[in-house]
PDB file of N, CA, C and O in Angstrom:
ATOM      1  N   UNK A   1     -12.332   1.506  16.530  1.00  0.00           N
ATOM      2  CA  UNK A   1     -12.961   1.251  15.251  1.00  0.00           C
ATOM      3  C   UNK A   1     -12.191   1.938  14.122  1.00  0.00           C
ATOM      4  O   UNK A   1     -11.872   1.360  13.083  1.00  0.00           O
ATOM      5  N   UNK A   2     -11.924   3.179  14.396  1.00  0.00           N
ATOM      6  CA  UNK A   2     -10.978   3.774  13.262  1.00  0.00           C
ATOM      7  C   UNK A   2      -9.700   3.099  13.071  1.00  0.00           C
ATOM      8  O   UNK A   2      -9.028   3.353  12.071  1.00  0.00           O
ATOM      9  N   UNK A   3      -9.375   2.404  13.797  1.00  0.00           N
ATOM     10  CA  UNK A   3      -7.849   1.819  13.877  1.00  0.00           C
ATOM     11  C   UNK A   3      -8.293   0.624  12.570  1.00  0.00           C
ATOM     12  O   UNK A   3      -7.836   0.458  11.439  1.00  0.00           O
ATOM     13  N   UNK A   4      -9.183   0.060  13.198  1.00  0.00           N
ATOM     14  CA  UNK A   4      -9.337  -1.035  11.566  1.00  0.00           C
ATOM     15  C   UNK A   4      -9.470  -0.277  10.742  1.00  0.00           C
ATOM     16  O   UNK A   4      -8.432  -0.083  10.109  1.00  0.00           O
ATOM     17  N   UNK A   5     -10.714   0.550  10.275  1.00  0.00           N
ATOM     18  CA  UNK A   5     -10.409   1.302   9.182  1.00  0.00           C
ATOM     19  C   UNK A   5      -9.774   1.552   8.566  1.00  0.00           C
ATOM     20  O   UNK A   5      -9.992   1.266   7.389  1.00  0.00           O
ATOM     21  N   UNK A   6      -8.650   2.199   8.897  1.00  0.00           N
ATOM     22  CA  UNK A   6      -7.147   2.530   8.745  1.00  0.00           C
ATOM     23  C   UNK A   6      -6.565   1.825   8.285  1.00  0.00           C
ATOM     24  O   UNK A   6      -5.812   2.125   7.358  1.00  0.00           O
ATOM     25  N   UNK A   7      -6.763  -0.184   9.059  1.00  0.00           N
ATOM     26  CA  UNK A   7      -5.765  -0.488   8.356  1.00  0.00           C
ATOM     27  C   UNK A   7      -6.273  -1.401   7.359  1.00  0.00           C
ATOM     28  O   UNK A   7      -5.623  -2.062   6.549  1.00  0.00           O
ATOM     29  N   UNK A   8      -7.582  -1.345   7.535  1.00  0.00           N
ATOM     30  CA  UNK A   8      -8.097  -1.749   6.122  1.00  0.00           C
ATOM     31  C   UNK A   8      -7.617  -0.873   4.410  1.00  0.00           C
ATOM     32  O   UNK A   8      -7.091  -1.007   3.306  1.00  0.00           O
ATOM     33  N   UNK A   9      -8.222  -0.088   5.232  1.00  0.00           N
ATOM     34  CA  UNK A   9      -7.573   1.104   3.932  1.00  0.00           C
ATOM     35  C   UNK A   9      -6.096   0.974   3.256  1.00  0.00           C
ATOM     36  O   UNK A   9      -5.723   1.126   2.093  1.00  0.00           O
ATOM     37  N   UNK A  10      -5.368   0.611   4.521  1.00  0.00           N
ATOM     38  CA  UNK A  10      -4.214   0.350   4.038  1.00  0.00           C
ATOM     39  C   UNK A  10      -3.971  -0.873   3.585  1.00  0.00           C
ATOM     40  O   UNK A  10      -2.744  -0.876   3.486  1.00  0.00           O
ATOM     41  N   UNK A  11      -4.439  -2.144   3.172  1.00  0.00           N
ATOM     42  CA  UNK A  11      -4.245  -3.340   3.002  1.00  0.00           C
ATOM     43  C   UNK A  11      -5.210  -3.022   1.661  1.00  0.00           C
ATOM     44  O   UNK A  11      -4.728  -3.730   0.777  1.00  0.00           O
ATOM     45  N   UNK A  12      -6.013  -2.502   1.270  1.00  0.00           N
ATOM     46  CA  UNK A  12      -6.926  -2.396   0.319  1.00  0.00           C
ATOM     47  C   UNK A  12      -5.795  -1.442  -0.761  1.00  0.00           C
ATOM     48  O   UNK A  12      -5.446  -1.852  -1.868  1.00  0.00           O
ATOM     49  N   UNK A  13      -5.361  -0.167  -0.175  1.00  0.00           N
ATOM     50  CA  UNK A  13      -4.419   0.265  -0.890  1.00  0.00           C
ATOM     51  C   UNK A  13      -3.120  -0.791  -1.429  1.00  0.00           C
ATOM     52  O   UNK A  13      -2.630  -0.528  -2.527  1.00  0.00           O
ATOM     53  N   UNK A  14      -2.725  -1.649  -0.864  1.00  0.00           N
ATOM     54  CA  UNK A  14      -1.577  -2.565  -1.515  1.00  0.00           C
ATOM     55  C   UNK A  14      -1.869  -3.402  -2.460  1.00  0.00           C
ATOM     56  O   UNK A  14      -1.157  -3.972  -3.287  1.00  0.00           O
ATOM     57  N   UNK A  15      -3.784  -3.438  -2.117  1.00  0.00           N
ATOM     58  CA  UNK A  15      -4.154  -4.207  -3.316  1.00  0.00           C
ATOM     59  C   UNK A  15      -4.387  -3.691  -4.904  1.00  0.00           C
ATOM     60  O   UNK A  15      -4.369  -4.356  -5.939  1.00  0.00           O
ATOM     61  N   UNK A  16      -4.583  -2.442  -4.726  1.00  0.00           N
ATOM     62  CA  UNK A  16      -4.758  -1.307  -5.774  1.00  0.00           C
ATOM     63  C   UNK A  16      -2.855  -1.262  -6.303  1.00  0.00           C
ATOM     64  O   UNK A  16      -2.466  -1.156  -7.466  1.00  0.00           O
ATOM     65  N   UNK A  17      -2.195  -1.346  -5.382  1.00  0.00           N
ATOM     66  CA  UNK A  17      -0.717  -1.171  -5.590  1.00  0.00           C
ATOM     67  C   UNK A  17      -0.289  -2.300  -6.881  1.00  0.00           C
ATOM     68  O   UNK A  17       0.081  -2.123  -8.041  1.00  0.00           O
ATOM     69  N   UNK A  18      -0.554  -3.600  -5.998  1.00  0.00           N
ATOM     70  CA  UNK A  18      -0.604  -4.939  -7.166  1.00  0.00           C
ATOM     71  C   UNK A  18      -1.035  -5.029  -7.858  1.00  0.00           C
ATOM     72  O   UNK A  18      -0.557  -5.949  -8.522  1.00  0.00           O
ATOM     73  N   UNK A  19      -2.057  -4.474  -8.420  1.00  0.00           N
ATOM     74  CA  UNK A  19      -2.683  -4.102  -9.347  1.00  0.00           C
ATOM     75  C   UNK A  19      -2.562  -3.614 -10.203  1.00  0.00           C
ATOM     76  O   UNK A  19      -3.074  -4.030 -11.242  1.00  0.00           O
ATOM     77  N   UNK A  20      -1.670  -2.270 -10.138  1.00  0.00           N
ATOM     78  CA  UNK A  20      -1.203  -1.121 -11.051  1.00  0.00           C
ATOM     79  C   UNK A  20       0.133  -2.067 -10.929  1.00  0.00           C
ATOM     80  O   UNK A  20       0.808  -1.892 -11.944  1.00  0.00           O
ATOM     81  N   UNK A  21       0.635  -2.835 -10.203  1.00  0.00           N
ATOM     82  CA  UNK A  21       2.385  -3.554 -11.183  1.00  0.00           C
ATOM     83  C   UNK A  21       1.752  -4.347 -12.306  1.00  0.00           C
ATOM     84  O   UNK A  21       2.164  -4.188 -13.455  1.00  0.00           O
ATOM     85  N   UNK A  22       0.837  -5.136 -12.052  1.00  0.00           N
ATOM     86  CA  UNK A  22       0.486  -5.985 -13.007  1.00  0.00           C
ATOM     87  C   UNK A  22       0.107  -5.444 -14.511  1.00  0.00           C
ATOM     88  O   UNK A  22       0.501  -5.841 -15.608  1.00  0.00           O
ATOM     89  N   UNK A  23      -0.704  -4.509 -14.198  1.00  0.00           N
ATOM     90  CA  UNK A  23      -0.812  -3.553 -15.516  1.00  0.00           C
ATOM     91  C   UNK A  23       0.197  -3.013 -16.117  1.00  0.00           C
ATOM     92  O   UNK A  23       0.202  -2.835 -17.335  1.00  0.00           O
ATOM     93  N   UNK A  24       1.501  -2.578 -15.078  1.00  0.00           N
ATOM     94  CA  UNK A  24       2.428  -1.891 -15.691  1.00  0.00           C
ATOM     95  C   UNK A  24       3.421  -3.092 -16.344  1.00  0.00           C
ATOM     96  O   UNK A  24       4.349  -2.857 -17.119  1.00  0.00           O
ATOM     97  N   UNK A  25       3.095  -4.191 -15.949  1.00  0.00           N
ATOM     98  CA  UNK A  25       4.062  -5.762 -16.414  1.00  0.00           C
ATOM     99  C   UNK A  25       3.323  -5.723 -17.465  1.00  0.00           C
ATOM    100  O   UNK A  25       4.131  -5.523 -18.372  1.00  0.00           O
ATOM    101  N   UNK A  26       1.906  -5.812 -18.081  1.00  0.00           N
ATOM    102  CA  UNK A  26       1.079  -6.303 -19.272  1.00  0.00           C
ATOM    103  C   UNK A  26       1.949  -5.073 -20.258  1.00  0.00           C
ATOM    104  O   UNK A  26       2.621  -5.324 -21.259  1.00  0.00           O
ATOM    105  N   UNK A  27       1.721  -3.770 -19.674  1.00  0.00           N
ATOM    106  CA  UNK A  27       2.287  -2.479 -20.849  1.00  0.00           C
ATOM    107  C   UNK A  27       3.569  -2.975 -21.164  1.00  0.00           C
ATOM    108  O   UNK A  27       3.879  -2.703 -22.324  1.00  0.00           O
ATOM    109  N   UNK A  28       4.862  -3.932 -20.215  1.00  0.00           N
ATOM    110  CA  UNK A  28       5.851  -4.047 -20.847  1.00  0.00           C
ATOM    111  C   UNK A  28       6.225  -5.192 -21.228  1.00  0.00           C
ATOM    112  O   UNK A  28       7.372  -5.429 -21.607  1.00  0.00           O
ATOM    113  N   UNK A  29       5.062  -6.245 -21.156  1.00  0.00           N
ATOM    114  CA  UNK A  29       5.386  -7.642 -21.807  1.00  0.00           C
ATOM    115  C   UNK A  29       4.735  -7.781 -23.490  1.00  0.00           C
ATOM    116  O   UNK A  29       4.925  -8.674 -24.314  1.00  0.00           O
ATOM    117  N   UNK A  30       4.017  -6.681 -23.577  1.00  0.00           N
ATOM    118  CA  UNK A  30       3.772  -6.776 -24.828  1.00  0.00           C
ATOM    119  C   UNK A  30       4.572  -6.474 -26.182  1.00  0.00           C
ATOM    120  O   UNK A  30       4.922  -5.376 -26.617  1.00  0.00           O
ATOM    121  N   UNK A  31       4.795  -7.942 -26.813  1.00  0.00           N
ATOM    122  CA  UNK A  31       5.838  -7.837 -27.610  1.00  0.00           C
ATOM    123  C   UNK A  31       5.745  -6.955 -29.206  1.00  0.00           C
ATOM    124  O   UNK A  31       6.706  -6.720 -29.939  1.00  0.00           O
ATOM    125  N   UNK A  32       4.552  -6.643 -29.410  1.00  0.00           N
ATOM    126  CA  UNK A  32       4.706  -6.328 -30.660  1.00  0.00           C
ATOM    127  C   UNK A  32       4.666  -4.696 -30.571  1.00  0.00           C
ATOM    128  O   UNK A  32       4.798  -4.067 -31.621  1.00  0.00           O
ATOM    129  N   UNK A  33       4.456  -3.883 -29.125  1.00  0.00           N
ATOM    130  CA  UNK A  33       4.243  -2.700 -29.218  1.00  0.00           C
ATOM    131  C   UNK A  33       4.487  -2.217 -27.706  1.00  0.00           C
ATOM    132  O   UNK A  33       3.667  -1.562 -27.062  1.00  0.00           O
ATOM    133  N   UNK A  34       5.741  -2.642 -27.239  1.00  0.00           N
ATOM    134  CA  UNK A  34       5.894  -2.487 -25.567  1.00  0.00           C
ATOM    135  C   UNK A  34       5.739  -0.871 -25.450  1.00  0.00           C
ATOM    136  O   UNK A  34       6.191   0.035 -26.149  1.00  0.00           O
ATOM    137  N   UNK A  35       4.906  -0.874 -24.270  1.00  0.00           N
ATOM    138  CA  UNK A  35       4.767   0.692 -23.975  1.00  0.00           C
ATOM    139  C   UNK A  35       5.961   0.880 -22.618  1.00  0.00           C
ATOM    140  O   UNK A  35       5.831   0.387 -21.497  1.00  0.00           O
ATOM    141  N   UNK A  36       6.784   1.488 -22.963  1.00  0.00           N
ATOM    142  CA  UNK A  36       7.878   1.408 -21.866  1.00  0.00           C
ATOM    143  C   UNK A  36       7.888   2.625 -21.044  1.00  0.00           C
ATOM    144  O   UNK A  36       8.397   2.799 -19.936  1.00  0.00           O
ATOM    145  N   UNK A  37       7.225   3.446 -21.802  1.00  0.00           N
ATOM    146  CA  UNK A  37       6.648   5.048 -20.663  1.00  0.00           C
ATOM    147  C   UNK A  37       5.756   5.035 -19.929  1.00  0.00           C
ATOM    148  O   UNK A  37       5.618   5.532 -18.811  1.00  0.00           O
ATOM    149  N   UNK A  38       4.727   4.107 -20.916  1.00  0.00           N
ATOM    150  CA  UNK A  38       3.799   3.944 -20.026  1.00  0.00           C
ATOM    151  C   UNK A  38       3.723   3.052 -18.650  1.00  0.00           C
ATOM    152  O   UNK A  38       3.189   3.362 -17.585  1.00  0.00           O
ATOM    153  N   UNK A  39       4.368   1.943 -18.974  1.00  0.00           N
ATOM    154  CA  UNK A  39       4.555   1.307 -17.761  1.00  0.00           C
ATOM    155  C   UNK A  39       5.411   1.594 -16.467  1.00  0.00           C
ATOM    156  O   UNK A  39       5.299   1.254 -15.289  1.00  0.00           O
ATOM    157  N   UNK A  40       6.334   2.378 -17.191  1.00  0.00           N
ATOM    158  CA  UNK A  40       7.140   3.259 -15.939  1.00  0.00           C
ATOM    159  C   UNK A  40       6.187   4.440 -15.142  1.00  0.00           C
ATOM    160  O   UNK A  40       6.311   4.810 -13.974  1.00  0.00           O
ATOM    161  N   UNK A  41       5.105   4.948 -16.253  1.00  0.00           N
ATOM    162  CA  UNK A  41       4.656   5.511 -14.935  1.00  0.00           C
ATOM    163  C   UNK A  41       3.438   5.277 -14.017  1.00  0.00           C
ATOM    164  O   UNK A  41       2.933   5.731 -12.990  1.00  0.00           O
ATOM    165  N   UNK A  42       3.169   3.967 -15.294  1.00  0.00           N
ATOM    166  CA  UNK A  42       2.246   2.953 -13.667  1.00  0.00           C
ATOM    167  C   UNK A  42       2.725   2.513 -12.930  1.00  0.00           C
ATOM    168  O   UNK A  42       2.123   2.208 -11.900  1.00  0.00           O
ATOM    169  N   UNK A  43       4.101   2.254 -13.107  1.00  0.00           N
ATOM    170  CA  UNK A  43       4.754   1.481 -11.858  1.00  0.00           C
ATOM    171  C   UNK A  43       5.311   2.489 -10.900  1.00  0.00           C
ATOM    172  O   UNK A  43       5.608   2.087  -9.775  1.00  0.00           O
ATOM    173  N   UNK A  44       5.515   3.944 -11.254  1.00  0.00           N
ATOM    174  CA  UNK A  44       6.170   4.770 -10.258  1.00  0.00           C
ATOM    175  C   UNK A  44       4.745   5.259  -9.487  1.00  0.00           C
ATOM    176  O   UNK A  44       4.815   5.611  -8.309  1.00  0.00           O
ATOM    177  N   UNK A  45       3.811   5.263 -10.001  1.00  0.00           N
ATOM    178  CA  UNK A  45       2.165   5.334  -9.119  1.00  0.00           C
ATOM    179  C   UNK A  45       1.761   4.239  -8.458  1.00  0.00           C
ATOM    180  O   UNK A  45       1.112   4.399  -7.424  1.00  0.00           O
ATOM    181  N   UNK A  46       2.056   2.964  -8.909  1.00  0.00           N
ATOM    182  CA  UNK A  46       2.125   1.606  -7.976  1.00  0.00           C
ATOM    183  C   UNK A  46       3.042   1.906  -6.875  1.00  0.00           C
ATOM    184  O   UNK A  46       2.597   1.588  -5.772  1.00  0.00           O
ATOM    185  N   UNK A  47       4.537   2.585  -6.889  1.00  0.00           N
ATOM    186  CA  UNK A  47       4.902   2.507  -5.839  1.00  0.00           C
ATOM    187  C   UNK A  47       4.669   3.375  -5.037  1.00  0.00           C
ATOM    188  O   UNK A  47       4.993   3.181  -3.865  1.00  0.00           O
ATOM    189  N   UNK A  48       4.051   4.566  -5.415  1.00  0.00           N
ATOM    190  CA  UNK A  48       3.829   5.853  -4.288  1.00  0.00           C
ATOM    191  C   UNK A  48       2.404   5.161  -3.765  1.00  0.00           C
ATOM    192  O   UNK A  48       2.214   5.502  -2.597  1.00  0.00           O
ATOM    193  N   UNK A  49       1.307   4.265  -4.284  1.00  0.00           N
ATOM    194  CA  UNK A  49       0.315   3.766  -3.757  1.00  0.00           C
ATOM    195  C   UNK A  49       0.357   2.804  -2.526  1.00  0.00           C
ATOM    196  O   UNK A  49      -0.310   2.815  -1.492  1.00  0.00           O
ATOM    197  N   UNK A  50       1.353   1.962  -2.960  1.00  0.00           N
ATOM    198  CA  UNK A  50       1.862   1.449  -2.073  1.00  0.00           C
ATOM    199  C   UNK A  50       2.645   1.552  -0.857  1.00  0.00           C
ATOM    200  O   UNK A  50       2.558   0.649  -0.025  1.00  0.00           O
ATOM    201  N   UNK A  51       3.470   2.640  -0.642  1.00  0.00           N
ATOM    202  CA  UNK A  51       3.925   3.506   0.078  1.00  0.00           C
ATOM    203  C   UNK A  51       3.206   3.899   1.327  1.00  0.00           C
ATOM    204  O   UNK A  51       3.574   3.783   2.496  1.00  0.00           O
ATOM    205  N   UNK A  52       1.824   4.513   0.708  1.00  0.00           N
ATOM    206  CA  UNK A  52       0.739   4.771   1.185  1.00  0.00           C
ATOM    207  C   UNK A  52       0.343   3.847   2.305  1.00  0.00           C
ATOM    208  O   UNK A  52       0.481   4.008   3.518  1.00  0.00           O
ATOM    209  N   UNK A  53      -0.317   2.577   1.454  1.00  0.00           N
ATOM    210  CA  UNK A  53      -0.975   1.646   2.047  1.00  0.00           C
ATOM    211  C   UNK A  53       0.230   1.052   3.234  1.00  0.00           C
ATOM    212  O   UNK A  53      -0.374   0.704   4.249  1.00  0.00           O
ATOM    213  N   UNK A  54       1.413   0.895   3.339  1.00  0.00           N
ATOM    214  CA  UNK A  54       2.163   0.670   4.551  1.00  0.00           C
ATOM    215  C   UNK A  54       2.291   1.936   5.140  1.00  0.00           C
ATOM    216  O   UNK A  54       2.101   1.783   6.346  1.00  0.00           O
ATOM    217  N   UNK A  55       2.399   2.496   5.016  1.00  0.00           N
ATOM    218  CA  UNK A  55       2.453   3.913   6.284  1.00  0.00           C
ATOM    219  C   UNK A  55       1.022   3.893   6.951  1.00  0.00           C
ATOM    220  O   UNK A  55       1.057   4.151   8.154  1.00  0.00           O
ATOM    221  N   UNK A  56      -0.431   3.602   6.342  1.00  0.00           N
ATOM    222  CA  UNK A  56      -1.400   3.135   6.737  1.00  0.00           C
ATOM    223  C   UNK A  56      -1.226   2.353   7.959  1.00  0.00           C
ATOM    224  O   UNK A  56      -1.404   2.693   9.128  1.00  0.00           O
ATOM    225  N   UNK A  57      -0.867   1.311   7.494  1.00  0.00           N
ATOM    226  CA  UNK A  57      -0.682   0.007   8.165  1.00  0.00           C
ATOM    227  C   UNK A  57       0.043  -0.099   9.547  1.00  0.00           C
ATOM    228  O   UNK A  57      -0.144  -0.716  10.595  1.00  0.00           O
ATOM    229  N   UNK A  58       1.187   1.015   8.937  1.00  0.00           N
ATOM    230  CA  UNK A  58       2.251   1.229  10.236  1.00  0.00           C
ATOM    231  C   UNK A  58       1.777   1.835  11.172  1.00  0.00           C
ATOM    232  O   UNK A  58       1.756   1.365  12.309  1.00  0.00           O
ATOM    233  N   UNK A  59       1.291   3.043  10.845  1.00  0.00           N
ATOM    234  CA  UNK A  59      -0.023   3.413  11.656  1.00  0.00           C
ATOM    235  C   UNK A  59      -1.109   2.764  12.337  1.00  0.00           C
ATOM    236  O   UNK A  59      -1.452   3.062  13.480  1.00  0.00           O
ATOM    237  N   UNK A  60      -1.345   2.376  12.030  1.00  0.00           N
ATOM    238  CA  UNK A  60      -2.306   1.554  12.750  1.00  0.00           C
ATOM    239  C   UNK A  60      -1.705   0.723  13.784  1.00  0.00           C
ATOM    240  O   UNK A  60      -2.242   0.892  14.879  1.00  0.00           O
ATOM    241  N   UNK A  61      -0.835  -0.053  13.772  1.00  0.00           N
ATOM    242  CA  UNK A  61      -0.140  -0.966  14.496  1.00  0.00           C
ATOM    243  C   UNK A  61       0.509  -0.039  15.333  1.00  0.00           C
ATOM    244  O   UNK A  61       0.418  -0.432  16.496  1.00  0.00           O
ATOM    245  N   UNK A  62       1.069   0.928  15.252  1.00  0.00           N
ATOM    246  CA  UNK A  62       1.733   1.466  16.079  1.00  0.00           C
ATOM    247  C   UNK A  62       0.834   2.121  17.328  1.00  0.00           C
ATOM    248  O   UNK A  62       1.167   2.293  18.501  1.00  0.00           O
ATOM    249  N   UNK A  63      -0.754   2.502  16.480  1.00  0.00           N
ATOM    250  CA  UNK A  63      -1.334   3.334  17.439  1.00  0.00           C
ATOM    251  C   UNK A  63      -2.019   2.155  18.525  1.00  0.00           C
ATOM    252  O   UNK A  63      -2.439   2.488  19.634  1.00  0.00           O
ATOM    253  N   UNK A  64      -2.043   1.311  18.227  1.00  0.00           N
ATOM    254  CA  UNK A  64      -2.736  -0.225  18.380  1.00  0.00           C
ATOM    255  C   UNK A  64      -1.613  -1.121  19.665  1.00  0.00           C
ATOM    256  O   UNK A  64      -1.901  -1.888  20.584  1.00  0.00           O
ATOM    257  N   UNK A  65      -0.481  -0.651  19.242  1.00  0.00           N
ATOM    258  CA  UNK A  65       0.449  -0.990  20.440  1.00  0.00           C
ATOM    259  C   UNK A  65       0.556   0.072  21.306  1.00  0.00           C
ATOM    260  O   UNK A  65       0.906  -0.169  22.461  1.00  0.00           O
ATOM    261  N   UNK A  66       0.286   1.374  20.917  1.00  0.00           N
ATOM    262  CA  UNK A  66       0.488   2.306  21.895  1.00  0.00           C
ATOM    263  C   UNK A  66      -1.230   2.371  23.104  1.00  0.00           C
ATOM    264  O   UNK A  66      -1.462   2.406  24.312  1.00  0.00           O
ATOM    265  N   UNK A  67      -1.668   2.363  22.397  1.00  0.00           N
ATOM    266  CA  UNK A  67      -3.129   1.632  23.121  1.00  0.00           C
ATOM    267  C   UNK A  67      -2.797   0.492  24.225  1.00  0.00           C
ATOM    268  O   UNK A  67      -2.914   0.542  25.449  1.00  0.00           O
ATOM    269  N   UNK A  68      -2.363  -0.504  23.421  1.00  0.00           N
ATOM    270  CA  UNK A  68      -2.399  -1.517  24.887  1.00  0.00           C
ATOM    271  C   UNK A  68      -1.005  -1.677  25.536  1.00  0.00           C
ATOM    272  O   UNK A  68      -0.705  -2.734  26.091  1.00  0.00           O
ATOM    273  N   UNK A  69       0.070  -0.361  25.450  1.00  0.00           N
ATOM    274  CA  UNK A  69       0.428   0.084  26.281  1.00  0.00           C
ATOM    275  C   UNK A  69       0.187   0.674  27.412  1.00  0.00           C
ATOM    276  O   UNK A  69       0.652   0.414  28.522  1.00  0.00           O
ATOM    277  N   UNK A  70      -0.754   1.692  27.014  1.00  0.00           N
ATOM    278  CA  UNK A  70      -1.104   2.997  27.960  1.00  0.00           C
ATOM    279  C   UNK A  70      -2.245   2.229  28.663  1.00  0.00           C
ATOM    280  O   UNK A  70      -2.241   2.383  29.884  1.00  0.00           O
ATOM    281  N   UNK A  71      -3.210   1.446  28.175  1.00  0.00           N
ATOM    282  CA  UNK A  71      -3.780  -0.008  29.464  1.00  0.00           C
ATOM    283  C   UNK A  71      -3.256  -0.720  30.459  1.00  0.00           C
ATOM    284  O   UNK A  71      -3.929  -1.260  31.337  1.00  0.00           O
ATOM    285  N   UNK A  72      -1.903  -0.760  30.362  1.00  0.00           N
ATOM    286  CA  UNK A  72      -1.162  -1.489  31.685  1.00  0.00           C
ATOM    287  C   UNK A  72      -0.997  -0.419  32.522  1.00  0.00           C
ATOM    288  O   UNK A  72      -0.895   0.771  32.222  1.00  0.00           O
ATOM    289  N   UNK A  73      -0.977  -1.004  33.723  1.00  0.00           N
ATOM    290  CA  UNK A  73      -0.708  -0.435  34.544  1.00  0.00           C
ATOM    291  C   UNK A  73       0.998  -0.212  34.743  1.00  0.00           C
ATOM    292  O   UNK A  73       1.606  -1.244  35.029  1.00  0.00           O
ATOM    293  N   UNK A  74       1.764   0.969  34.622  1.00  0.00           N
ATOM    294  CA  UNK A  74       2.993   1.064  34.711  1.00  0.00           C
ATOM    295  C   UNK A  74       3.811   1.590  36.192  1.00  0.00           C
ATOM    296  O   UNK A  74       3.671   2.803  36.343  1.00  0.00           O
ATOM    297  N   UNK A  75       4.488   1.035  37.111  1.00  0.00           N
ATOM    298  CA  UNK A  75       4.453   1.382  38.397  1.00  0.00           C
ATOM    299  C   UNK A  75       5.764   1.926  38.866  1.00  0.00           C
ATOM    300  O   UNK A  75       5.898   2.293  40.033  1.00  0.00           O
TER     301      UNK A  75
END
């Protein structure tokens, strides 16, 4: 059960990730007053969020294969 969790969390985090690019695209598509600091440092928090949410993910899968590893019988 924790293994979904996990990688929910982590798929929920990538969505928070896309999220903060999109915001950081609105701060720098705006033409009459581009915020160019600002969007650099939503986008450098989009990518450490994101970061996150796959190491999540990797986790999970990894512990998830190591699971129905250690179920076979190895002889």
């Amino acid at each position: 059960m924790l293994l979904w969790l996990r990688e929910l969390a982590g798929w929920g985090l990538i969505l928070v990730s896309l999220y903060l690019i999109r915001v950081g695209l609105v701060f720098i598509s705006d033409l009459e007053n581009p915020g160019i600091v600002q969007a650099a440092i939503v986008l450098i928090a989009a990518v450490g969020v994101m970061r996150c949410g796959v190491f999540l993910i990797r986790i999970s899968t990894a512990t998830r294969a190591a699971l129905a590893l250690s179920s076979k019988k190895v002889l």
